[in-house]
C-alpha positions in Angstrom: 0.0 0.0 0.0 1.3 3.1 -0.9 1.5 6.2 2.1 1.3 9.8 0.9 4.7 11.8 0.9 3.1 13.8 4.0 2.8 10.6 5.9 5.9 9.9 5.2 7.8 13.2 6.6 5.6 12.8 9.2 7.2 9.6 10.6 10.7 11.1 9.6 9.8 13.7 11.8 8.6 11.8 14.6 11.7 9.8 14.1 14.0 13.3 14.4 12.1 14.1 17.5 13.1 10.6 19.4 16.3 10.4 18.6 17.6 14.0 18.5 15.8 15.4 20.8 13.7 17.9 18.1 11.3 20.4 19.3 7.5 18.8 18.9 7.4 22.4 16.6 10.4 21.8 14.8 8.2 18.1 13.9 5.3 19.8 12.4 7.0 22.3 10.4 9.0 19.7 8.4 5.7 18.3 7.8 4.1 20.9 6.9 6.5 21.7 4.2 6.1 18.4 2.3 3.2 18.3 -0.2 1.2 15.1 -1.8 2.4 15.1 -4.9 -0.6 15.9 -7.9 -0.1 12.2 -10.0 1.6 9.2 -10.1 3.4 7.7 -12.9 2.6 3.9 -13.6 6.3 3.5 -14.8 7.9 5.3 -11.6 8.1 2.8 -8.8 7.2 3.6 -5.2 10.9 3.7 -3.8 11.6 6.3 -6.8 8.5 8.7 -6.4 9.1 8.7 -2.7 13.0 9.8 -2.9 11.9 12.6 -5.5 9.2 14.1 -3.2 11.5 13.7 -0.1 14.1 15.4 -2.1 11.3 18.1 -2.9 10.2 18.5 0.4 13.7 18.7 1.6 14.2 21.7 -0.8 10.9 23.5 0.5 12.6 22.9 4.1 15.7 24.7 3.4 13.3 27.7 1.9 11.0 27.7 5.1 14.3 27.3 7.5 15.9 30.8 5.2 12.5 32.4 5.6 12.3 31.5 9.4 15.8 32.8 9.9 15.1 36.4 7.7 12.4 36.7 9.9 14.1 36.3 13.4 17.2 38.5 12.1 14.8 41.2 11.5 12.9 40.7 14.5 16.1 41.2 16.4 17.1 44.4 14.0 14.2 46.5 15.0 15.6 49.4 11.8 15.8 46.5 9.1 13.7 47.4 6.3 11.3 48.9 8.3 9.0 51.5 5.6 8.6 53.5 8.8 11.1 56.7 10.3 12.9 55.3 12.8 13.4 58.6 14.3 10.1 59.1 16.3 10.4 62.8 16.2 9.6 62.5 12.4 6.1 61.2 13.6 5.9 58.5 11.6 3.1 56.0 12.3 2.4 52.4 10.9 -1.8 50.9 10.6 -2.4 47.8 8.8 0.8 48.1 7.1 0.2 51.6 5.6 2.9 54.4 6.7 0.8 57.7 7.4 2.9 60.5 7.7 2.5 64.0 9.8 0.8 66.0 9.0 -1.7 63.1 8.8 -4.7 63.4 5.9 -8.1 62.0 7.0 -9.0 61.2 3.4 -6.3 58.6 3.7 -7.7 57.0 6.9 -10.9 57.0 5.0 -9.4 54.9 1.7 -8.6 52.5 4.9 -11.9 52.0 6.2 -11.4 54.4 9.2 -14.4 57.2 9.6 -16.0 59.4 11.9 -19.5 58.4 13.6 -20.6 61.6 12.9 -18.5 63.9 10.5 -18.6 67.5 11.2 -20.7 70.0 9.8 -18.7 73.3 9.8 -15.5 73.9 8.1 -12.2 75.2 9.0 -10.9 78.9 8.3 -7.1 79.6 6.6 -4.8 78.3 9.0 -7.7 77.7 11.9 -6.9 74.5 13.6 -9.2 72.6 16.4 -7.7 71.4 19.7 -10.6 68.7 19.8 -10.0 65.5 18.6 -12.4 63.2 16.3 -12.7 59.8 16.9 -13.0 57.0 14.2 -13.7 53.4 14.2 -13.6 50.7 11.6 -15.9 48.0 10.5 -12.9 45.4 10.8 -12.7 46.3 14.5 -15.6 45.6 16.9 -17.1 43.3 19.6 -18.7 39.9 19.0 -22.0 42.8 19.8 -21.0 44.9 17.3 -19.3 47.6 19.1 -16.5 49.2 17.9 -13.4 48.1 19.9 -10.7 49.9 18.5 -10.0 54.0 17.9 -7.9 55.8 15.7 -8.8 59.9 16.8 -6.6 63.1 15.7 -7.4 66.9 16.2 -7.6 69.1 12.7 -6.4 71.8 10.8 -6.5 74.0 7.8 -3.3 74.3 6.3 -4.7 76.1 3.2 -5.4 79.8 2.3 -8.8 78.6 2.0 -12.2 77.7 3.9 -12.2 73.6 3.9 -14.2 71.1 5.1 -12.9 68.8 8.2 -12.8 65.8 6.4 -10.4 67.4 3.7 -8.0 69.1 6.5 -5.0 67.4 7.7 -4.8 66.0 11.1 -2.0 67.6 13.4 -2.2 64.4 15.5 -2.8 60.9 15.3 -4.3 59.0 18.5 -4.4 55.5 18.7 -6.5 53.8 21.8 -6.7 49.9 22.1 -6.6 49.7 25.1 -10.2 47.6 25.9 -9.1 45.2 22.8 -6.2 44.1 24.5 -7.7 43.6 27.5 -10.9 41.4 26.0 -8.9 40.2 23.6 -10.8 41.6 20.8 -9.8 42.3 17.3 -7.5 45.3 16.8 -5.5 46.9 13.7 -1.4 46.2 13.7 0.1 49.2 14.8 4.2 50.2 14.5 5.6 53.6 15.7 9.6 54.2 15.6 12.2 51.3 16.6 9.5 48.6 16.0 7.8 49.6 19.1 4.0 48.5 19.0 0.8 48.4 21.1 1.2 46.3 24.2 5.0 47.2 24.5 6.2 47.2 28.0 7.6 50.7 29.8 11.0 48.9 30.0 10.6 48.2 26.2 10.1 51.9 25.3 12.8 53.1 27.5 14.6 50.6 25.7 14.5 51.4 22.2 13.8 55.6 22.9 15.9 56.6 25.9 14.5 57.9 29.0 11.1 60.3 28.8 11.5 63.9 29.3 8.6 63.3 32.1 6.2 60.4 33.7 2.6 60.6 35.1 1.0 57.7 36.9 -3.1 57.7 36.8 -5.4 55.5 37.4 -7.7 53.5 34.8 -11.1 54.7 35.8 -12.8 52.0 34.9 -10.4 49.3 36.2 -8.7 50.9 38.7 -5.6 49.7 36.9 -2.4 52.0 37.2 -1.3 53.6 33.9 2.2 55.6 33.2 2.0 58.3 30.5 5.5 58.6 29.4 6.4 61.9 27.5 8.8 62.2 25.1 9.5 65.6 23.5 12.1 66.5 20.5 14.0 70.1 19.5 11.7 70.2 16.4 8.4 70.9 18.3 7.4 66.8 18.3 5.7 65.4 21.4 4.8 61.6 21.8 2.9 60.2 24.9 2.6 56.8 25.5 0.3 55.4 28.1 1.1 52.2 29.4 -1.6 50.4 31.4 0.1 47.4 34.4 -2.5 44.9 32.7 -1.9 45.1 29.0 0.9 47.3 28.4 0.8 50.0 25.6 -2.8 50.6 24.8 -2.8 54.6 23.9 -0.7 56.5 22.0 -0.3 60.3 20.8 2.2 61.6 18.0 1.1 65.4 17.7 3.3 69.0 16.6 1.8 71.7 16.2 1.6 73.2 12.9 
């Protein structure tokens, strides 16, 4: 009875883990990088088909194995090939694998599926800028109820000689608050700020990769009682980033803003 190449690398796997002591992960993706093979040639015996499609899979393992270790050398070089700044006072900012850059445009948020419950009404004046933000949600992003689970929020302004609509100003900051999605678990959009750091980073991992805070404020979640530090960071070129990290889950809110 013939067994199927994947059976096959399966018990060579097995075998690997017995005997050399192999990770039970290690196993599965050796497995996993075999494939049944699509026909079988009447005039190719067993012992022949099975050495080519070992000698296959072997050839998909040395891809997988230089894929795995691209990925772990750039997980350990936070800067490599990164699309974002990796100066944070440039305010660079990372959603769903798009790089929006300050001063942010709302129309771009838009294209992403991001929008306002409620867009304004009144426009903006020549240079006029609001020190409200707007919040906006996404479809992708909400509760098994429904409810949106994640923000993106930024405060406006009119950079034009012109009266403009909000939605068509540019955004002199960008908020992001996941806070509640971390801590329920719920779904939330990939987010990347300067020197890889991302939401649910640890204080020690920001101190880390940006150098100590210019200051640091401890509050209190008021809904969970939970203590929060909002570290500062401020930069010669007017940029300010706060980053408020929660004991519970980390880095849930975030603020890149200058002032236009």
């Amino acid at each position: 009875m013939k067994y199927s190449a994947k059976a096959l690398l399966l018990s060579a796997a097995m075998f690997l883990f017995l005997f050399t002591g192999c990770s039970s992960e290690s196993a599965a993706d050796s497995g996993s990088a075999g494939a049944d093979p699509q026909s079988a040639s009447a005039s190719v015996s067993e012992s022949q088909a099975s050495s080519a499609e070992m000698s296959e899979s072997a050839s998909d393992s040395e891809a997988v194995a230089s894929s795995d270790a691209a990925s772990s050398e750039k997980a350990e070089d936070p800067d490599a090939e990164s699309p974002v700044s990796q100066n944070w006072d440039d305010l660079d900012i990372m959603v769903d694998g798009v790089v929006y850059k300050h001063p942010y445009l709302y129309t771009d948020l838009n294209a992403a599926g991001w929008s306002m419950s409620e867009v304004p009404s009144r426009g903006l004046g020549p240079h006029e800028r609001l020190l409200t933000p707007f919040f906006m949600g996404n479809p992708k992003y909400v509760t098994s109820a429904g409810e949106s689970c994640a923000f993106l929020g930024g405060r406006f302004a009119n950079l034009g000689e012109e009266d403009a609509a909000i939605p068509d100003c540019h955004m002199w900051t960008f908020e992001v608050n996941v806070t509640e999605a971390l801590r329920a678990n719920n779904p939330m959009p990939e987010v990347e700020i300067a020197k890889n750091i991302h939401m649910g980073c640890t204080e020690e991992e920001i101190v880390a990769a940006f150098g100590p805070y210019e200051s640091k404020e401890e509050q209190v979640d008021f809904e969970t009682g939970k203590k929060q530090q909002v570290l500062k960071y401020e930069s010669e070129n007017g940029a300010i980033m706060r980053l408020t990290v929660t004991e519970d889950v980390g880095l849930g809110y975030l603020e890149l803003k200058k002032h236009p």
